[in-house]
N, CA, C and O atoms as CSV, one atom per row, in Angstrom:
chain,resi,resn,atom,element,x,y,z
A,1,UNK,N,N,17.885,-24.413,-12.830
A,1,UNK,CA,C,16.607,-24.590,-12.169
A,1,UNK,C,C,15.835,-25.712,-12.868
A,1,UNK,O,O,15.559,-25.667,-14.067
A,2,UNK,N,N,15.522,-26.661,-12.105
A,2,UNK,CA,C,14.611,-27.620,-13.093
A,2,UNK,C,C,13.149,-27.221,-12.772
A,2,UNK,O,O,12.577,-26.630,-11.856
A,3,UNK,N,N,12.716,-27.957,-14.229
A,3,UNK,CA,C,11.110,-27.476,-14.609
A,3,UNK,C,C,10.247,-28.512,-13.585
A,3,UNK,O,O,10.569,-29.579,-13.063
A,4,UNK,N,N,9.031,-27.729,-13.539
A,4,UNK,CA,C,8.587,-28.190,-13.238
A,4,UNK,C,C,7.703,-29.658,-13.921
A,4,UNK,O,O,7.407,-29.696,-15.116
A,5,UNK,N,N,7.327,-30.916,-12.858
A,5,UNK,CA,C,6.346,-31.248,-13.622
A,5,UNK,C,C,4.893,-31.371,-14.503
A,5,UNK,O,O,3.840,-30.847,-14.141
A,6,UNK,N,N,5.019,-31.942,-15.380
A,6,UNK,CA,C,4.003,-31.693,-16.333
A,6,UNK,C,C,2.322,-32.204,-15.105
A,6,UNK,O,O,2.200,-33.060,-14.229
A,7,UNK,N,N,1.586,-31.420,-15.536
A,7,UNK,CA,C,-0.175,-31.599,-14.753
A,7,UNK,C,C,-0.552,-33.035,-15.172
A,7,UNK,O,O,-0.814,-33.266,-16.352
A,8,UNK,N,N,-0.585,-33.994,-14.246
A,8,UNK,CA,C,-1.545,-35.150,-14.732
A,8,UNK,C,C,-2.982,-35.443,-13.812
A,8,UNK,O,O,-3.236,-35.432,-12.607
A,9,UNK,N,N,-3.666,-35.671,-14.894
A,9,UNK,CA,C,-4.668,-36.203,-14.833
A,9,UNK,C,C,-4.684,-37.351,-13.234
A,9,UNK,O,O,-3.963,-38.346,-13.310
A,10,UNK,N,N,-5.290,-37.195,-12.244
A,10,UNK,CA,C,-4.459,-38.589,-11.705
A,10,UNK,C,C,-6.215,-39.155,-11.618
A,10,UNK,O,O,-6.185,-40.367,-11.405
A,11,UNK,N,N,-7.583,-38.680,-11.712
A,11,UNK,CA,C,-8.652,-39.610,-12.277
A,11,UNK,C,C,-8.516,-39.956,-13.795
A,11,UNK,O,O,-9.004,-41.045,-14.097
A,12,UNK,N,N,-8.117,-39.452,-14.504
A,12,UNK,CA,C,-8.286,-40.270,-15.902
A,12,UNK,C,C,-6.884,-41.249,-15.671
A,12,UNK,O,O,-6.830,-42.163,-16.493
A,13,UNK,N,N,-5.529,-41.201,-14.508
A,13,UNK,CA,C,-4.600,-42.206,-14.585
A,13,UNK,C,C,-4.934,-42.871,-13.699
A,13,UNK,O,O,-4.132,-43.805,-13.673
A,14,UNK,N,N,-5.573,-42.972,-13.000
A,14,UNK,CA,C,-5.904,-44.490,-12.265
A,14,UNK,C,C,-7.462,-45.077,-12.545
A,14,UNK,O,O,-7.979,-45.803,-11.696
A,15,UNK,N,N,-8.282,-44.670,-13.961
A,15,UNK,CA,C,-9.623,-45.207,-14.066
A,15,UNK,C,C,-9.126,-46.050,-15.395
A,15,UNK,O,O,-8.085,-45.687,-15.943
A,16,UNK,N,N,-9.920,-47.257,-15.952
A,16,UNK,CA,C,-9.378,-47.589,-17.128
A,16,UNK,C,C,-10.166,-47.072,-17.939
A,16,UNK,O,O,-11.239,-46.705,-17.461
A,17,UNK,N,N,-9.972,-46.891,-19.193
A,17,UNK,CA,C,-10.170,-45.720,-20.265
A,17,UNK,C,C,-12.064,-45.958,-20.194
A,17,UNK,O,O,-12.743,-44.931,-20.183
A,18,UNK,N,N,-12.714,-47.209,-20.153
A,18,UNK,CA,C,-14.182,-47.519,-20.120
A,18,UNK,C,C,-14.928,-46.814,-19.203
A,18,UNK,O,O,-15.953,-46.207,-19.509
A,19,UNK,N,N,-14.314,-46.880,-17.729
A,19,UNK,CA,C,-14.687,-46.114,-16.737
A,19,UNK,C,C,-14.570,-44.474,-16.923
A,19,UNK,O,O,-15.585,-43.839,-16.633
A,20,UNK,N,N,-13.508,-43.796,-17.347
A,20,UNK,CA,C,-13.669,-42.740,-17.437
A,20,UNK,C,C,-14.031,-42.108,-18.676
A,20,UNK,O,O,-13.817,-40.910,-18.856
A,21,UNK,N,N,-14.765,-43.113,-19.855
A,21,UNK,CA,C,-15.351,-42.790,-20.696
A,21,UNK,C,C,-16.510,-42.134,-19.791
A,21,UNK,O,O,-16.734,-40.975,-19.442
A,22,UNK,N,N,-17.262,-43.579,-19.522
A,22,UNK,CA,C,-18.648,-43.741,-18.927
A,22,UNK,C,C,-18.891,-42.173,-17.305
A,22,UNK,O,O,-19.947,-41.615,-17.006
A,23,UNK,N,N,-17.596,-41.965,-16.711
A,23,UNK,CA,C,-17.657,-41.000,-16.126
A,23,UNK,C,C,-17.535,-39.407,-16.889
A,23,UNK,O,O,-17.761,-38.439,-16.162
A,24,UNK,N,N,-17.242,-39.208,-18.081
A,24,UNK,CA,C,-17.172,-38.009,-18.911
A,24,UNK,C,C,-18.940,-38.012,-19.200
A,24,UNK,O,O,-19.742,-37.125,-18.910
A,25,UNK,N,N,-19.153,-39.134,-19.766
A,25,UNK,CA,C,-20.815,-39.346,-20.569
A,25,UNK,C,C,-21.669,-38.865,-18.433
A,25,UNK,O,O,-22.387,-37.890,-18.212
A,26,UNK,N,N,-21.454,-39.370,-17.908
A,26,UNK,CA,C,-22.230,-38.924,-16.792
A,26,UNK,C,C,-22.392,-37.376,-16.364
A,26,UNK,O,O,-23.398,-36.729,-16.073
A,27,UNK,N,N,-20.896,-36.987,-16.438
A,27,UNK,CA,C,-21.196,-35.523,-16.323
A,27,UNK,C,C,-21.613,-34.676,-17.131
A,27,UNK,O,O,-21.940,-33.509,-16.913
A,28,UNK,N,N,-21.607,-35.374,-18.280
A,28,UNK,CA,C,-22.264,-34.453,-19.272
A,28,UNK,C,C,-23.349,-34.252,-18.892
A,28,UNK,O,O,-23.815,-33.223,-18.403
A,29,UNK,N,N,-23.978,-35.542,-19.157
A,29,UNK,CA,C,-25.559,-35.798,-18.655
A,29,UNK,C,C,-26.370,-35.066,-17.400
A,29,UNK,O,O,-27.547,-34.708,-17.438
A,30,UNK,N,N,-25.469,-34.932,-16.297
A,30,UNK,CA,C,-25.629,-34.411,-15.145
A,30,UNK,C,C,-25.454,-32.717,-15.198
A,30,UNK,O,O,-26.102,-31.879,-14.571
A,31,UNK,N,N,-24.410,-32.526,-16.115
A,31,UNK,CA,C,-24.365,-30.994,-16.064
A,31,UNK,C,C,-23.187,-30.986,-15.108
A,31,UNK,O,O,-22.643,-29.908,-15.347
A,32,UNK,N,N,-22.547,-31.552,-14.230
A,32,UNK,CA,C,-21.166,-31.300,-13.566
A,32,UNK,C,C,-20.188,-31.024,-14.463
A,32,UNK,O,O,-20.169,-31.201,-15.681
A,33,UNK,N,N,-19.526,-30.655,-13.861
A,33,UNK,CA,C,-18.057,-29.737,-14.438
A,33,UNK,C,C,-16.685,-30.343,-14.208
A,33,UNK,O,O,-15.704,-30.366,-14.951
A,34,UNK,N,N,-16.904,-30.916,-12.765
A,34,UNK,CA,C,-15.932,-31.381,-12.771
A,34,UNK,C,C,-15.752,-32.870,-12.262
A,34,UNK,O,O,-16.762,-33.315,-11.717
A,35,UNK,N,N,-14.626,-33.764,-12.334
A,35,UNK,CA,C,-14.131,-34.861,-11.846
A,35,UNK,C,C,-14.628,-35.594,-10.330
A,35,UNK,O,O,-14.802,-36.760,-9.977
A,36,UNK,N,N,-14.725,-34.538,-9.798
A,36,UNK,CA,C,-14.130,-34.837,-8.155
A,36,UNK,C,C,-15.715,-35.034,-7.943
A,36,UNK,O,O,-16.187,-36.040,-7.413
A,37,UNK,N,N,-16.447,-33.998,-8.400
A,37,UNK,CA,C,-17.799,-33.665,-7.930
A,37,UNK,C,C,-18.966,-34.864,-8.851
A,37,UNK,O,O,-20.048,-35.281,-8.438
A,38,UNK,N,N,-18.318,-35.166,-10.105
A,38,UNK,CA,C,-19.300,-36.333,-10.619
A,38,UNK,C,C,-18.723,-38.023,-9.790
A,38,UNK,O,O,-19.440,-39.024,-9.772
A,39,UNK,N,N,-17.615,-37.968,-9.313
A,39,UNK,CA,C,-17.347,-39.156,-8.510
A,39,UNK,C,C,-18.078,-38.840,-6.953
A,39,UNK,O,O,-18.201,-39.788,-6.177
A,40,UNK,N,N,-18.532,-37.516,-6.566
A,40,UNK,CA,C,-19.058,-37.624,-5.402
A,40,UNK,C,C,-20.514,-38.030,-5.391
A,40,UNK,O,O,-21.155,-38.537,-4.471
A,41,UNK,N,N,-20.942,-37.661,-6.749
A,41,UNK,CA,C,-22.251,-37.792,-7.183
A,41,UNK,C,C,-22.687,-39.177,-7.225
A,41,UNK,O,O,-23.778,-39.582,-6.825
A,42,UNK,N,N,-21.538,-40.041,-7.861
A,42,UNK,CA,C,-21.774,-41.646,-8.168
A,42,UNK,C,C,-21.900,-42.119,-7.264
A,42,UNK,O,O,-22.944,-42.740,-7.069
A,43,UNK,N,N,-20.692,-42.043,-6.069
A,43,UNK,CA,C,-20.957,-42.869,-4.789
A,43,UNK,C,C,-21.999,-41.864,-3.858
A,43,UNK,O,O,-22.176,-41.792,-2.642
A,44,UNK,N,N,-22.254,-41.552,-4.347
A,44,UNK,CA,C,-23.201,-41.091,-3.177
A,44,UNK,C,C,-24.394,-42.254,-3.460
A,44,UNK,O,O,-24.695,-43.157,-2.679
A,45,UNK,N,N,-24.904,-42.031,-4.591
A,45,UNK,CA,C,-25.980,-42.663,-5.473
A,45,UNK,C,C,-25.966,-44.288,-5.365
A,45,UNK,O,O,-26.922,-45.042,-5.183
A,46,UNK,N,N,-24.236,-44.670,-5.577
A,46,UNK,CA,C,-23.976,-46.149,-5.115
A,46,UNK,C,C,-24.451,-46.464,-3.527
A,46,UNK,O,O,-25.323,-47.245,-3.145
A,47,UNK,N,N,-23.580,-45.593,-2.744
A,47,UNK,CA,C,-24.000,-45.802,-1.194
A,47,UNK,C,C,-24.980,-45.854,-0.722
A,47,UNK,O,O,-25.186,-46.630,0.212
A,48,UNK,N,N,-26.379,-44.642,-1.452
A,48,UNK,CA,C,-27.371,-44.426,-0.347
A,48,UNK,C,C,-28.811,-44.497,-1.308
A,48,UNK,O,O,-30.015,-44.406,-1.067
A,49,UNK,N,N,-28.095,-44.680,-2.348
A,49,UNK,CA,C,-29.615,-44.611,-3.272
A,49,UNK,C,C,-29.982,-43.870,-3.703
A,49,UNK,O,O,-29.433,-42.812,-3.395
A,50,UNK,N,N,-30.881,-43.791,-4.491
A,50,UNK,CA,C,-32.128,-42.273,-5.049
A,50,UNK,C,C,-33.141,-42.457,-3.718
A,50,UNK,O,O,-33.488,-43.270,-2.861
A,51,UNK,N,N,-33.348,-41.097,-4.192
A,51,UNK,CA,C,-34.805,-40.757,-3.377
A,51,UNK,C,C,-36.125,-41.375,-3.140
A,51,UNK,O,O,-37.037,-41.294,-3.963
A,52,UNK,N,N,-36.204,-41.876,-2.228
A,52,UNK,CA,C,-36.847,-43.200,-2.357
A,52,UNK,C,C,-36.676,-44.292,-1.456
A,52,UNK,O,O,-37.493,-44.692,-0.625
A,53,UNK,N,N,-35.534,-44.738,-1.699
A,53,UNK,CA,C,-35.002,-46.199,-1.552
A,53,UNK,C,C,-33.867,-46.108,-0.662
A,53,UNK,O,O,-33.016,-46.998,-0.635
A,54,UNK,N,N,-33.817,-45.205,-0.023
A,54,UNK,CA,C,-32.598,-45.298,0.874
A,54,UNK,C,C,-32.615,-46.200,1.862
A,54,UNK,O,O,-33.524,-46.344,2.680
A,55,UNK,N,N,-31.366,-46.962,1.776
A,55,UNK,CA,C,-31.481,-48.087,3.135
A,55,UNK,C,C,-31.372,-47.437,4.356
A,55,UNK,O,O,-31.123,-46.284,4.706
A,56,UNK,N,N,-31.768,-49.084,5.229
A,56,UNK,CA,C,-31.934,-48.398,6.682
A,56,UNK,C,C,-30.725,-47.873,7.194
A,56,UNK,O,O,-29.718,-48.174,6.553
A,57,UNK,N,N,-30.565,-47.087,8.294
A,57,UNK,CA,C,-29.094,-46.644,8.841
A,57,UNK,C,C,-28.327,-48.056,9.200
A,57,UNK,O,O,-28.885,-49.008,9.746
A,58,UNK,N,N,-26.994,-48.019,8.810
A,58,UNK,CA,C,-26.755,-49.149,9.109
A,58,UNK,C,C,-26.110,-49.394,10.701
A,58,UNK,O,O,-26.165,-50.411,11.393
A,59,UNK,N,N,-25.459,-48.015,11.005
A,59,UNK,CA,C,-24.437,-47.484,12.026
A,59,UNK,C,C,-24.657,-48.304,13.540
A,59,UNK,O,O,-23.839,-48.926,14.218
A,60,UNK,N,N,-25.984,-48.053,13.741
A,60,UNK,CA,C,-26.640,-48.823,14.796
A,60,UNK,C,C,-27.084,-49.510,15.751
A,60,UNK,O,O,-27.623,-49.479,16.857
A,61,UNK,N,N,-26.282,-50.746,14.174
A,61,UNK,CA,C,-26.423,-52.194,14.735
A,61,UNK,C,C,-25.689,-52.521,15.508
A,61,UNK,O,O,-25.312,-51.523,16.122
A,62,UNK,N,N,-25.050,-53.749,16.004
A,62,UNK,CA,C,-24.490,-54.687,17.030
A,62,UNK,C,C,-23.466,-55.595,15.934
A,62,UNK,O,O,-24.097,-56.139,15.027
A,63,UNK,N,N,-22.390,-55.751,15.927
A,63,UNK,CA,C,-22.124,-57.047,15.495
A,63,UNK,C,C,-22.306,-58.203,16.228
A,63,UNK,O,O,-22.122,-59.347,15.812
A,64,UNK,N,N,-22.667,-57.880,17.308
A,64,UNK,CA,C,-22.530,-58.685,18.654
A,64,UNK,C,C,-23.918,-59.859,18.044
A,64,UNK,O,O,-24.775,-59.539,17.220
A,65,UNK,N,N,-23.825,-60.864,18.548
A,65,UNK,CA,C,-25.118,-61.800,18.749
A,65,UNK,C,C,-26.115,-61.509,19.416
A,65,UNK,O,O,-25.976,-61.021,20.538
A,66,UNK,N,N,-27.630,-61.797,18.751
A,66,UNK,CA,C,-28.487,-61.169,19.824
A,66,UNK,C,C,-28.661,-62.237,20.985
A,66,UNK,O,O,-28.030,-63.273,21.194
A,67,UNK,N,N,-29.778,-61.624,21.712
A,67,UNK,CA,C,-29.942,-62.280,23.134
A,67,UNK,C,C,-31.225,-61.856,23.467
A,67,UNK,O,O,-31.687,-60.719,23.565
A,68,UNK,N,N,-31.918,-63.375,23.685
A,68,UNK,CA,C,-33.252,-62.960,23.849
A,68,UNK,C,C,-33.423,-63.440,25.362
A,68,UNK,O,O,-32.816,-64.353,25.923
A,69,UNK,N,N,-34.381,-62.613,25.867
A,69,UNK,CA,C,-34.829,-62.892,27.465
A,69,UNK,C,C,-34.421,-62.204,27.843
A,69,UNK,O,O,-33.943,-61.235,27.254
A,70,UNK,N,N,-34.435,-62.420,29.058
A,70,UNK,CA,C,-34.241,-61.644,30.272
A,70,UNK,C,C,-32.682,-62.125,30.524
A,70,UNK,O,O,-32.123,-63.175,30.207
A,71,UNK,N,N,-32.152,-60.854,31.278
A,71,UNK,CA,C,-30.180,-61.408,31.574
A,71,UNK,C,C,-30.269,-61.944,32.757
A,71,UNK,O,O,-29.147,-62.263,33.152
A,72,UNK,N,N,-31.025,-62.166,33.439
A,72,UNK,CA,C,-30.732,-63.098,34.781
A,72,UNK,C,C,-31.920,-64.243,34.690
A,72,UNK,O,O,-33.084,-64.113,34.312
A,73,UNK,N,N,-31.280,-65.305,35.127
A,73,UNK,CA,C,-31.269,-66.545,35.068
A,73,UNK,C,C,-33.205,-66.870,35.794
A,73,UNK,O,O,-33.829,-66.142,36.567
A,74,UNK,N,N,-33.690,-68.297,35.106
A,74,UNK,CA,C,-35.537,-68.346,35.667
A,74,UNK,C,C,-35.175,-69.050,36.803
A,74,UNK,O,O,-36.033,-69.390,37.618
């Protein structure tokens, strides 16, 4: 019977050691527990801001070009 494999880390193996310093020091700080939940915390914070400052919705918009006037011709 072969063994199984050994548990890895796969956020501390794909962050470089600075980043998941700086993500250990955050959760401390924050009081999270775990990995998954202090990276949901960051991008959230990256994406939408603190309280406060949240940008406008972006969803919305048009990529389209605008168009001013009227659609039929003077």
């Amino acid at each position: 019977m072969r063994r199984r494999a050994q548990f890895r880390n796969e956020v501390k193996t794909r962050l470089s050691d600075r980043i998941y310093s700086g993500l250990q020091q955050f959760k401390a700080l924050q009081g999270i527990d775990s990995d998954s939940a202090a990276m949901s915390r960051l991008l959230e914070l990256q994406l939408f801001g603190t309280v406060g400052t949240l940008p406008p919705n972006l969803t919305n918009f048009s990529a389209e070009a605008a168009h001013y006037g009227t659609e039929l011709a003077a």
